[in-house]
C-alpha positions in Angstrom: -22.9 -120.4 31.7 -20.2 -117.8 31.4 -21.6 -116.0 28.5 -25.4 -116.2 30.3 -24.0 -114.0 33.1 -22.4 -111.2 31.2 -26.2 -111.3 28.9 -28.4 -110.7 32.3 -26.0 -107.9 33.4 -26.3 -105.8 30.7 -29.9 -106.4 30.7 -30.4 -105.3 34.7 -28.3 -102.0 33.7 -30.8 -100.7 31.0 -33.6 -101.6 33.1 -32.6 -99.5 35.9 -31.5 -96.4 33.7 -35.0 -96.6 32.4 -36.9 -96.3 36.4 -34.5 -93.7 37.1 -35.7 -90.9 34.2 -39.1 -89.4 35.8 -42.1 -89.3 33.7 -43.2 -85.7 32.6 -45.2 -83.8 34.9 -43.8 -85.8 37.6 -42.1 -84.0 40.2 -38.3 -83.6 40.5 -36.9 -85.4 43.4 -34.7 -83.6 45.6 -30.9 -83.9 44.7 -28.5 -85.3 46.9 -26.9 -82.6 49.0 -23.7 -80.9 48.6 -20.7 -82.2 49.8 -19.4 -81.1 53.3 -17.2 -77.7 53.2 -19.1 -76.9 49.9 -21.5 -74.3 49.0 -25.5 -75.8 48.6 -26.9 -76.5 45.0 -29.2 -74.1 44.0 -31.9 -74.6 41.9 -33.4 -72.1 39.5 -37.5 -73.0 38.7 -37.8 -72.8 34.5 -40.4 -70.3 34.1 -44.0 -72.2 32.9 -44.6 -72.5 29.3 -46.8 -69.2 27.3 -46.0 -67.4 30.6 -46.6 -63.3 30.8 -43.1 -61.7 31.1 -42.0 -60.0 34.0 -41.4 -56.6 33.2 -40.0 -55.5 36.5 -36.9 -57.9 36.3 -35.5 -55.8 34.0 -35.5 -52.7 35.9 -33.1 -54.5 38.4 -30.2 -55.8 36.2 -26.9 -55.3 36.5 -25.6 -51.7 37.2 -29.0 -49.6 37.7 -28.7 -46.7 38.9 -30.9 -46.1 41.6 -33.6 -43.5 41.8 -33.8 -41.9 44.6 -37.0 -41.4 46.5 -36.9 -39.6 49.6 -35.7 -36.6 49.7 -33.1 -37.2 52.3 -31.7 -39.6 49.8 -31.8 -37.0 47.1 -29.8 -34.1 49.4 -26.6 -36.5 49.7 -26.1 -36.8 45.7 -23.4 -34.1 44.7 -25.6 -30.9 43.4 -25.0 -29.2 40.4 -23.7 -25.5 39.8 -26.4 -23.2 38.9 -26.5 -22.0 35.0 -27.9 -18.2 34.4 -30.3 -18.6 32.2 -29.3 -18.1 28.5 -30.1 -14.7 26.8 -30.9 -14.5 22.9 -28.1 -13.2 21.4 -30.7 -10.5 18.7 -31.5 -9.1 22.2 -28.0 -7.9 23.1 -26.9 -4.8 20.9 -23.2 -5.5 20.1 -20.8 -2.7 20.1 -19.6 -1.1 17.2 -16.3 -1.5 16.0 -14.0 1.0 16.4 -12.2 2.6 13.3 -9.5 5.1 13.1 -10.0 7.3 10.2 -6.8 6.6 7.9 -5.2 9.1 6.3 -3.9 9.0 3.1 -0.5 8.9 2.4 1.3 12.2 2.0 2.0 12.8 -1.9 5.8 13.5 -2.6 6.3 16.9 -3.8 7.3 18.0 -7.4 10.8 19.4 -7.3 11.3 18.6 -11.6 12.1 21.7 -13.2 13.6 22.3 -16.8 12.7 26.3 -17.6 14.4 27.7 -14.2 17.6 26.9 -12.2 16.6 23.9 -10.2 18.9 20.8 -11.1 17.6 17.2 -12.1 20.3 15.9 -9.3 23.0 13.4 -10.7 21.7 10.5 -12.6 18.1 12.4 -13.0 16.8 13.7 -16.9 13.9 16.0 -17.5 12.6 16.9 -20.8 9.8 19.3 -22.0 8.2 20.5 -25.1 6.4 23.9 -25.7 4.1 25.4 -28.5 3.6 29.2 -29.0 4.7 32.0 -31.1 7.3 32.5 -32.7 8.8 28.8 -32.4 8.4 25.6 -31.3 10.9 24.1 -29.1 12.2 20.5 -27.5 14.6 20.6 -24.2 16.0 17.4 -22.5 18.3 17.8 -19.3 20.8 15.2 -18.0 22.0 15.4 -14.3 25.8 15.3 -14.3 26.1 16.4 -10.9 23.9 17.1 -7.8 23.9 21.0 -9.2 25.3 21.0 -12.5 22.9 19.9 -15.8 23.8 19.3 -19.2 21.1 20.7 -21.8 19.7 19.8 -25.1 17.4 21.3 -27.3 15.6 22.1 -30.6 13.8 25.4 -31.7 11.7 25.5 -34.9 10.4 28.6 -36.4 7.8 25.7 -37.6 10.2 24.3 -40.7 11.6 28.0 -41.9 14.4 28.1 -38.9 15.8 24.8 -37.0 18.2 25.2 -34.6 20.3 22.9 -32.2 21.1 23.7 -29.2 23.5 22.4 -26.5 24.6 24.1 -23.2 25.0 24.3 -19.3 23.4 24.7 -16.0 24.8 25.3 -13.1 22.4 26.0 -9.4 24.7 28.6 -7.7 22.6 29.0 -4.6 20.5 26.4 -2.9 17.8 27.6 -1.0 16.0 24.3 -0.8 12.8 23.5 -1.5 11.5 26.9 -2.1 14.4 29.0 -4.1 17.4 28.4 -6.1 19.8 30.9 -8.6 21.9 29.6 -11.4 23.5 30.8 -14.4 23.1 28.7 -18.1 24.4 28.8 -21.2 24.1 27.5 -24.4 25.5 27.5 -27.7 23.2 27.0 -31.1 23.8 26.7 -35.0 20.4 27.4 -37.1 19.6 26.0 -40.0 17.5 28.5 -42.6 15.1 27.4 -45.1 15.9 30.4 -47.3 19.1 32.1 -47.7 19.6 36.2 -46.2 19.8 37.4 -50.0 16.1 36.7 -51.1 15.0 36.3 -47.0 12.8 39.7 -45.9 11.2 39.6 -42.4 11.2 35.9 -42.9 12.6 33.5 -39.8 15.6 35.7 -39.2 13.8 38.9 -38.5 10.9 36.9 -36.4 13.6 34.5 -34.5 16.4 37.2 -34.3 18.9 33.8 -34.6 21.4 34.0 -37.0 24.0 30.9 -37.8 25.6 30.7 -34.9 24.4 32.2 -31.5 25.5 32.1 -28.0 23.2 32.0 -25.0 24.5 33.1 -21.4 22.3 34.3 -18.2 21.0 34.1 -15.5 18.0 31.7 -14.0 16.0 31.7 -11.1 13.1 29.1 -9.6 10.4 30.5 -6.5 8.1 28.1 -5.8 5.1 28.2 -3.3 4.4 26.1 0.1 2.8 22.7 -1.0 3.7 19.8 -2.9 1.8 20.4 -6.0 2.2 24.7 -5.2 2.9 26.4 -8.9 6.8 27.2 -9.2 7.7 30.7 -10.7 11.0 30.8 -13.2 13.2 34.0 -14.3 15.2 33.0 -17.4 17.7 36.2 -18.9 19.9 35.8 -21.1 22.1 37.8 -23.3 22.3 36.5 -27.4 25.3 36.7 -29.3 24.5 36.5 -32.9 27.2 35.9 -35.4 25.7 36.2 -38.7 28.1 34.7 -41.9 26.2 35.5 -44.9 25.5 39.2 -44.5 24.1 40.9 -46.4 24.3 44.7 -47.6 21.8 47.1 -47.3 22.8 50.5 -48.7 23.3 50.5 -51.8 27.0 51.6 -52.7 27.9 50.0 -49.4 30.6 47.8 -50.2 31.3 44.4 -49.8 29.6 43.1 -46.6 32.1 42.0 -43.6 32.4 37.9 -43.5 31.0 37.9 -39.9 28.6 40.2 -38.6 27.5 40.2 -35.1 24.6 41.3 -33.4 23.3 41.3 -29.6 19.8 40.9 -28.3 18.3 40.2 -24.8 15.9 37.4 -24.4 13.7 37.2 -21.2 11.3 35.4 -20.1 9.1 34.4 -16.9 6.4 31.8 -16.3 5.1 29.1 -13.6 5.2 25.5 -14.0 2.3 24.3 -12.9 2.4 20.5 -10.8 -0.3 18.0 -11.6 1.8 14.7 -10.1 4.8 13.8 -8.5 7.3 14.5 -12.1 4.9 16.3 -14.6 4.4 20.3 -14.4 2.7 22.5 -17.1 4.3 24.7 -18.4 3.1 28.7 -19.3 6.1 31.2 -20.6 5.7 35.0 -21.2 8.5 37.2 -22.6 9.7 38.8 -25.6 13.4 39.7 -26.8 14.8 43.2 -26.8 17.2 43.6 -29.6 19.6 46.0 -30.8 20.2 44.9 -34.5 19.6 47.4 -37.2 16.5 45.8 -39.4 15.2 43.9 -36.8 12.5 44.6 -34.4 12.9 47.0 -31.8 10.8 43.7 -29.2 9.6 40.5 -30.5 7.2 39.2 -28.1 7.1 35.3 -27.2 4.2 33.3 -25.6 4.3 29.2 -25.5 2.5 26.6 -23.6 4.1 23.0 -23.1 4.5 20.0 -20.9 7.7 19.2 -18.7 8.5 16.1 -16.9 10.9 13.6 -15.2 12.0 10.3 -15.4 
């Protein structure tokens, strides 16, 4: 009997969970209601099966923004600043730029002489070379001072007379950028291809050198306004010749002296001719007026070189 009972209840409890599913299709009774103080159960209807969707429940979900329709509705939204309309830019003609014309840079002016009486300054060198009649020359000048130069140079009566020379110049008067006087001297010994005794109007007569010579004078430098303006020179000098292998003349002369001297005055004037900033050309005119028995009354002397600075 005791195990009958506990049999039978277990058989009324499915039974009754059974009557209380509803069938399909039946309807859904209504649920118990909501406990007192407590907000009513709400029931949401499933939509029916195949069903057309209702587009206009999407229009209304969360966050919409409204559109309004009147136009009262419209006037209370905040308004929008008005834009000028845009213009193409191909229509507007830009302005032209602006450009100062620049002027080129002013060129330093050529103050490098070597033929007239402007010093190289201390520290500063010039050198030059020349071609012409009767010689061929080489000159280098050193700066030893702001107004004194030391000088260096070779002549050549083209291979028949070589002679070195070394000397002086000193700018006495400074009249800047347009004028300046010095005086220069230099001392030579020439070396002959062909001794006096066999030697007739060979490099001696043409040069008027002799074996040792001795150069003093005078030198001037003019140049014109501008930086590349030509600049004039006035070199004069006076040449002391001392002559050790005479030779005699007259017959029944006697023995020649062991030193013969003989004086002659070398001048000469040019231009110097700028084409840059250290390099001139160079154009020399003169001749040599000489007092030596034998030798020409005036030799004249043309040359055409190149002088420049470092």
């Amino acid at each position: 009997m005791a195990s009958a009972r506990p049999l039978a209840l277990l058989v009324l409890a499915l039974t009754g969970d059974v009557q209380a599913r509803p069938e399909p299709g039946a309807p859904t009774p209504p649920g118990p209601e909501a406990p007192a103080g407590g907000a009513p159960a709400r029931e949401v209807p499933a939509p029916p099966r195949n069903a057309a969707p209702d587009d206009t429940s999407w229009e209304a979900f969360p966050g919409a923004t409204a559109v309004p329709q009147a136009q009262e509705d419209a006037a209370a939204l905040p308004r929008m600043p008005e834009v000028p309309p845009l213009v193409p830019v191909s229509d507007v003609p830009l302005p032209e730029p602006r450009t100062e014309p620049v002027a080129p840079p002013p060129r330093p002016p050529n103050r490098v002489s070597l033929l007239g009486a402007r010093t190289v300054g201390a520290g500063g060198m010039a050198a030059g070379v020349s071609l012409g009649f009767p010689s061929v020359s080489g000159r280098v000048a050193v700066g030893l001072a702001r107004r004194v130069d030391a000088l260096v140079g070779l002549d050549s009566v083209y291979g028949l007379m070589n002679e070195l020379r070394v000397g002086a110049r000193w700018m006495v008067l400074d009249g800047g950028a347009r004028w300046s006087l010095g005086v220069a001297v230099e001392g030579s010994h020439a070396f002959f291809l062909r001794p006096a005794s066999v030697e007739e109007r060979g490099a001696r007569y043409v040069s008027g050198r002799r074996n040792w010579n001795v150069l003093p004078g005078i030198v001037g430098t003019f140049q014109f306004a501008g930086t590349r303006a030509p600049r004039l020179f006035l070199d004069a000098r006076y040449l002391l010749a001392l002559d050790t292998e005479p030779v005699q003349g007259a017959p029944l002369g006697g023995l020649p002296p062991d030193v013969e001297f003989s004086s002659a005055f070398p001048i000469r004037v040019g231009a110097e001719v700028p084409v840059s900033e250290k390099t001139s050309y160079a154009v020399t005119l003169g001749g040599d007026i000489r007092t030596r028995p034998g030798d020409a009354d005036f030799m004249p002397v043309i040359s055409f070189g190149v002088v420049t600075g470092f």
